[in-house]
C-alpha positions as CSV (number, residue, x, y, z in Angstrom):
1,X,285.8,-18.6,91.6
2,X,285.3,-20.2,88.5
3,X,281.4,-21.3,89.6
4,X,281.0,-17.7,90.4
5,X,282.2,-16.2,87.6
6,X,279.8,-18.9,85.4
7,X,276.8,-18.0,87.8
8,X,277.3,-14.3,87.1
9,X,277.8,-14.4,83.3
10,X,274.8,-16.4,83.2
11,X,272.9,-14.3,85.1
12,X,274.1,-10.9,83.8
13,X,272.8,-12.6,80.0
14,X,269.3,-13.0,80.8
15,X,269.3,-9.1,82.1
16,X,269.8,-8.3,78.4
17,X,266.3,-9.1,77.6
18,X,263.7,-6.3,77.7
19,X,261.5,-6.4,81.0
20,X,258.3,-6.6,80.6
21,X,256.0,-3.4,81.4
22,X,259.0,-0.7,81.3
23,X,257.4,1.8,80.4
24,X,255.0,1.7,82.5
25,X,257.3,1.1,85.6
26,X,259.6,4.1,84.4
27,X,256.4,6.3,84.6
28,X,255.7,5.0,88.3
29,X,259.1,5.8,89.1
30,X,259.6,9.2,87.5
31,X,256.2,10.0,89.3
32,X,257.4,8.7,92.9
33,X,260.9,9.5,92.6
34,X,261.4,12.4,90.4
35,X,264.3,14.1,92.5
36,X,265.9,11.3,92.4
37,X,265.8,9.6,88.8
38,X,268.1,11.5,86.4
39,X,267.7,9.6,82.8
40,X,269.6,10.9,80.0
41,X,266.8,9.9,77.6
């Protein structure tokens, strides 16, 4: 348990850092998924 809980808090900290391209990947997805995607922007 203990492993897991390291392997996820490690994990879960490099998701903090801003990915690369989002803007441009939010735009594909609005465009494909647009029902779908609800942002509160």
């Amino acid at each position: 348990m203990k492993l897991l809980f390291l392997v996820q808090r490690d994990v879960t900290s490099k998701w903090k850092k801003p990915m690369h391209n989002w803007n441009r990947i939010l735009s594909q997805l609005t465009i494909i998924y647009d029902d779908r995607l609800k942002l509160d922007l």
